[in-house]
C-alpha positions as CSV (number, residue, x, y, z in Angstrom):
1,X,-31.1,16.3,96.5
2,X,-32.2,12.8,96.9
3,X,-35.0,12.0,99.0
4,X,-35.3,9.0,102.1
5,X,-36.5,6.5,99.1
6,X,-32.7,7.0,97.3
7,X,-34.7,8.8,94.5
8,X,-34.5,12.6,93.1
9,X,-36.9,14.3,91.9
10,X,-37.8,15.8,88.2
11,X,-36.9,19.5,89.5
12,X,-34.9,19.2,92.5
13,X,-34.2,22.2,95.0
14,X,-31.4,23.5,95.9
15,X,-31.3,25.6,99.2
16,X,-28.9,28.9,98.2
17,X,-26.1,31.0,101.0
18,X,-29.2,33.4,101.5
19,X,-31.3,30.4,102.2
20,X,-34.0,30.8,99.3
21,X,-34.7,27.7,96.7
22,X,-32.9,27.4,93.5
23,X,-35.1,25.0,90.9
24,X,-33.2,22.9,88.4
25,X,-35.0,22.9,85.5
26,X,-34.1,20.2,82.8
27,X,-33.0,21.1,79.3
28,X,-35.7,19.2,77.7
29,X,-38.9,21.1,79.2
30,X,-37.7,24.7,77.5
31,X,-35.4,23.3,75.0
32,X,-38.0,22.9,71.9
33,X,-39.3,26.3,72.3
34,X,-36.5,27.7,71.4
35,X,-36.2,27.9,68.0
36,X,-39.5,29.3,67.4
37,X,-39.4,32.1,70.2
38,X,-36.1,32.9,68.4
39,X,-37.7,33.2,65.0
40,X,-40.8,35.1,66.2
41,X,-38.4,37.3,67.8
42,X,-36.7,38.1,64.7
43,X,-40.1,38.4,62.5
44,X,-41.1,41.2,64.9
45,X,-37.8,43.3,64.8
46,X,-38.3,43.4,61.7
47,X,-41.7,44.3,61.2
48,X,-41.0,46.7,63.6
49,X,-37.7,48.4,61.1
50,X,-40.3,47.5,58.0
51,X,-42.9,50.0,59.6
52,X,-40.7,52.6,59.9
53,X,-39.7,52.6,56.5
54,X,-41.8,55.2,54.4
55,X,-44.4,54.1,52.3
56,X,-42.7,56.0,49.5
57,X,-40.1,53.5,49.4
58,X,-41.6,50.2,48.2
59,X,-37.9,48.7,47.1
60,X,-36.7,49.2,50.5
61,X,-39.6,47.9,52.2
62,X,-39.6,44.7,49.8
63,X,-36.2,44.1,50.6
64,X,-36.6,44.5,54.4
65,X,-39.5,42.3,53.9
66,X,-37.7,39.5,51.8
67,X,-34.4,39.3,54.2
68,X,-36.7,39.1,57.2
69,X,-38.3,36.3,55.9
70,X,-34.9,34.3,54.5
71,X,-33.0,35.8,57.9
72,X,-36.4,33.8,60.2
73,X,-36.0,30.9,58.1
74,X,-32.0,30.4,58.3
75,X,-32.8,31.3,62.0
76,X,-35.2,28.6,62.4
77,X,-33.0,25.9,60.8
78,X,-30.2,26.8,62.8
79,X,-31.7,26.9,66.4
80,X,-33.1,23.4,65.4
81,X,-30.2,21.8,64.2
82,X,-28.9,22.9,67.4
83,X,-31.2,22.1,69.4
84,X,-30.6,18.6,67.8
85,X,-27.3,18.1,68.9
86,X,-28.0,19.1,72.2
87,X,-30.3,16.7,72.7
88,X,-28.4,13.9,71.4
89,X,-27.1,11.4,73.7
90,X,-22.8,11.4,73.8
91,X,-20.8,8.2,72.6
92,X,-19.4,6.3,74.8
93,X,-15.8,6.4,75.4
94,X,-13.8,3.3,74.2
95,X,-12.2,1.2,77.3
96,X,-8.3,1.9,77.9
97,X,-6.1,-0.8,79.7
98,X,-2.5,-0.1,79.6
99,X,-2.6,3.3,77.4
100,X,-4.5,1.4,74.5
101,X,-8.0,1.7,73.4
102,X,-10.1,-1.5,72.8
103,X,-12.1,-1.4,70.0
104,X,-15.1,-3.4,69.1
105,X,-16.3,-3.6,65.5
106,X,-19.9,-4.1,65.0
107,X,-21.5,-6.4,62.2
């Protein structure tokens, strides 16, 4: 909502049909966290499945440990190559008049 001044705030409220408040919360305050809460999250699964395994079975514990670690790490690069393009501003689109597109070249 926008206040007397014509200015909205950071988070602003939103009144809901049962009349309680409803915050808008902006990408960018939770938006970086995410990769590492995603990556933590998958390091504990599977420390979690790699203390279950019997200590008998070193190979299978090794491997658990090894594609945890390479599984966190493709995790990690993922989340924050998408985290990238969320957070990158859109293009512009070109100006139409008459059904054509005018295009400026740069240099």
């Amino acid at each position: 909502m926008v206040d007397g001044a014509g200015t909205s705030s950071q988070h602003e409220k939103e009144v809901t049909a049962g009349g309680g408040e409803l915050y808008d919360w902006d990408m960018e305050t939770y938006l970086p966290w995410t990769a590492p809460v995603l990556t933590t999250l998958w390091a504990l699964i599977c420390l979690r499945i790699y203390t279950m395994i019997s200590i008998e079975n070193a190979g299978q514990r090794r491997l658990i440990a090894m594609g945890g670690a390479v599984g966190a790490a493709l995790i990690y690069i993922l989340a924050s190559n998408v985290v990238m393009l969320l957070q990158t501003p859109a293009e512009e689109v070109p100006a139409q008049e008459n059904g054509r597109v005018k295009v400026q070249m740069k240099g």
